[in-house]
C-alpha positions as CSV (number, residue, x, y, z in Angstrom):
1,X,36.7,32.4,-28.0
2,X,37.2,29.9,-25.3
3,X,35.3,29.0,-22.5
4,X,37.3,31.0,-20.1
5,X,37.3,34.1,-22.0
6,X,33.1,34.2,-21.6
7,X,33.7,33.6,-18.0
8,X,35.8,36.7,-18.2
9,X,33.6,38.7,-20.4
10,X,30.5,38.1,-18.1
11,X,32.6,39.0,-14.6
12,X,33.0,41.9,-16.7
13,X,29.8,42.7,-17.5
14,X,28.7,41.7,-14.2
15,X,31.1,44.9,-13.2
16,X,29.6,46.8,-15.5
17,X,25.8,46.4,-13.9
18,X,27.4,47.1,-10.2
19,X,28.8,50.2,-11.5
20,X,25.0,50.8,-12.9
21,X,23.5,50.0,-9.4
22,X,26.3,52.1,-8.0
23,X,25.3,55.0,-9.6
24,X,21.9,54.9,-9.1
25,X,22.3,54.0,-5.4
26,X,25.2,57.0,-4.5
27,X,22.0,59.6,-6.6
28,X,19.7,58.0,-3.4
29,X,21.8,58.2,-0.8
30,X,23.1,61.8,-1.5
31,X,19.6,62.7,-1.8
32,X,19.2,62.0,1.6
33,X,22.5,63.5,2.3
34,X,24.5,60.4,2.0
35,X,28.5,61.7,3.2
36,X,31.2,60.3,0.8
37,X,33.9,58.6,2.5
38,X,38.2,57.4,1.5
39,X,37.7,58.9,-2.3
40,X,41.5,58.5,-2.4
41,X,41.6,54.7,-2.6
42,X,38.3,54.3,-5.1
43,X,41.0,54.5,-8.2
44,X,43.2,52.1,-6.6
45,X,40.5,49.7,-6.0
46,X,39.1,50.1,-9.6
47,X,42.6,49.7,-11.7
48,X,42.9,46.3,-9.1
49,X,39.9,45.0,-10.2
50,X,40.3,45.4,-13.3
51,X,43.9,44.4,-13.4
52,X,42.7,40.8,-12.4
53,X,40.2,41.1,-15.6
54,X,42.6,41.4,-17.5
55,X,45.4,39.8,-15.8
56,X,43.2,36.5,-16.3
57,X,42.8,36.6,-19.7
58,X,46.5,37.8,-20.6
59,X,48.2,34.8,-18.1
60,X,46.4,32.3,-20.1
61,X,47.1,33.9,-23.3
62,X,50.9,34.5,-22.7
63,X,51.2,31.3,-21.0
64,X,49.1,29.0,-21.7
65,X,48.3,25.9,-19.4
66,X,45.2,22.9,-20.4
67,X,42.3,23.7,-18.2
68,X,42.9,21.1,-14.7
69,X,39.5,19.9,-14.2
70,X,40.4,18.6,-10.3
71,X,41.1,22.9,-9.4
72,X,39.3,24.6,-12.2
73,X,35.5,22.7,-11.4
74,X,35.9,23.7,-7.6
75,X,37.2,27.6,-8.5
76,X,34.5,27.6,-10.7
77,X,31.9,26.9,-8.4
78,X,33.7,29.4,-5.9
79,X,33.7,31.9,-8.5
80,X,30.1,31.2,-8.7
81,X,29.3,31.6,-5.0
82,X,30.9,34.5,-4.5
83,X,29.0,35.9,-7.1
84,X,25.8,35.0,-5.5
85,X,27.0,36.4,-1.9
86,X,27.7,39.5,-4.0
87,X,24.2,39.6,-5.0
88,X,22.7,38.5,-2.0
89,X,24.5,41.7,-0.4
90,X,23.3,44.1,-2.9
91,X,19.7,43.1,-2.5
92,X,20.2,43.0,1.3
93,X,21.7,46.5,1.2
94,X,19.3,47.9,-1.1
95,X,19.5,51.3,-2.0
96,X,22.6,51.8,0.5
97,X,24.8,49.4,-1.4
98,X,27.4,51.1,-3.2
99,X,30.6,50.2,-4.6
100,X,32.1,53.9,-3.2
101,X,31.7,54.5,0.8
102,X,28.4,56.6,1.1
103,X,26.9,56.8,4.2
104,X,23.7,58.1,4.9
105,X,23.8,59.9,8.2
106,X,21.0,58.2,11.0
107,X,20.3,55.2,9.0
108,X,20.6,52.0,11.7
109,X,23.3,49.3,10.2
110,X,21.7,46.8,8.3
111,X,21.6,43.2,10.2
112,X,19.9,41.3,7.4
113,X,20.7,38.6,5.6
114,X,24.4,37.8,4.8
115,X,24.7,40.9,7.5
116,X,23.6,38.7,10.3
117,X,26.2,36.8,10.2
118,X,29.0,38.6,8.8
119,X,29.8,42.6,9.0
120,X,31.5,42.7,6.3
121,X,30.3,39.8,3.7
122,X,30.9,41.6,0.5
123,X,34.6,41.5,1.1
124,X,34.4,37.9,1.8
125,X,33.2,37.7,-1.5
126,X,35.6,39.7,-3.1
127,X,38.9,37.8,-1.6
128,X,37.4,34.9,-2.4
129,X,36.9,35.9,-6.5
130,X,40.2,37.2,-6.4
131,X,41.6,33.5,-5.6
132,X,39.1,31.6,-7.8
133,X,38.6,33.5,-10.8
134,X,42.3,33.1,-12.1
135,X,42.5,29.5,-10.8
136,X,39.8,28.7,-12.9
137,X,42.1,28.4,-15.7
138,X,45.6,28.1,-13.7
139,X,46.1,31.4,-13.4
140,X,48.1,31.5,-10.5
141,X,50.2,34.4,-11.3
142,X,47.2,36.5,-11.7
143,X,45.7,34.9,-8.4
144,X,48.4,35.5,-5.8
145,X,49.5,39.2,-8.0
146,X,45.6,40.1,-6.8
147,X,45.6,38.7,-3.6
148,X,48.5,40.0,-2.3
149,X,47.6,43.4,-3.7
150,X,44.2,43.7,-3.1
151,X,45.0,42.9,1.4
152,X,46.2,46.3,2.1
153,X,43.6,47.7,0.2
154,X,41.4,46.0,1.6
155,X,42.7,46.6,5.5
156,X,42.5,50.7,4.5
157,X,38.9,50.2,2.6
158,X,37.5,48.0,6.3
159,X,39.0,50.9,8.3
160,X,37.4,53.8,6.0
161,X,34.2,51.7,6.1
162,X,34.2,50.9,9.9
163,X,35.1,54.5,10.4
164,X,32.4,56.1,8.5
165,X,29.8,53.8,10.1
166,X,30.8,54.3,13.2
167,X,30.6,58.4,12.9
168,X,26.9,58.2,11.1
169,X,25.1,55.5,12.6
170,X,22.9,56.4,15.6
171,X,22.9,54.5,18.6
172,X,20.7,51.1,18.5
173,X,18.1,51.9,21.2
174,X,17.6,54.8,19.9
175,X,16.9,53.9,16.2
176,X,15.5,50.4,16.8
177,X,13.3,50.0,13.8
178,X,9.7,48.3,14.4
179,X,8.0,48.4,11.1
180,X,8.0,45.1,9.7
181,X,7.9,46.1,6.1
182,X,11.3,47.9,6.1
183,X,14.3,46.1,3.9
184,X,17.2,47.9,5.6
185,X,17.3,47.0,9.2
């Protein structure tokens, strides 16, 4: 098993616990009657990501190329980063995170970390995986095939998303949080 093939298998893996996290977050936020939001493109998005799973592994199996140290160190550590921004929004999120649009009517948007300076910064993360992940091991194919792909998706996920926030989220001064303690505003 190379080197690249573990990469693959831990992304993988690393799927696998969002989904975990997903679950368990979409239980809280319906509990607190959490409103499900563009179901319709969910499959799409999953059969994409996993497409460049296994679009990685079956480019460099199908058509081999050396590993190119001068792009493959640098996707890597892209790879890498956007994995920690990933992170960093789940733990910023908390139980709101969610890998499906569920928004939990009255809750304030969330203007913590990665969230203060981006609206959006799980995306970020996502487009930029989508480049590096492949070019990790010159998969270019898969890279571009996933890009290209995954920008309309990604224009009618932001407008679901924007949409759904915008129709549950109260008004600032009327929700402005004081307490201190709280992880979610």
């Amino acid at each position: 098993m190379t080197a690249y093939t573990v990469l693959i298998l831990l992304v993988a893996a690393e799927r696998i616990a969002e989904l975990v996290v997903a679950r368990r977050n979409a239980s809280w936020s319906r509990a607190r009657g959490g409103v499900a939001y563009g179901d319709g493109h969910y499959p799409v998005m999953v059969a994409l990501h996993t497409g460049l799973l296994v679009g990685c592994l079956a480019e460099t199996q199908l058509a081999p190329v050396p590993f190119q140290p001068l792009l493959g160190w640098p996707m890597l550590a892209l790879t890498l980063g956007a994995q920690a921004l990933r992170w960093w929004c789940i733990s910023t999120l908390g139980p709101r995170w969610n890998t499906r649009v569920i928004v939990v009517p009255g809750l304030p948007l969330v203007s913590a970390g990665p969230y203060r300076l981006l609206r959006h910064p799980n995306y970020v993360a996502v487009v930029v995986e989508g480049l590096a992940l492949p070019l990790v091991h010159g998969a270019w194919l898969t890279a571009t095939a996933f890009t290209l792909l995954n920008l309309p998706l990604l224009a009618v996920r932001l407008r679901c998303e924007n949409a759904a926030l915008a129709q549950s989220a109260p008004s600032a001064a009327a929700t402005a949080c004081t307490d201190p303690t709280c992880s979610t505003c």
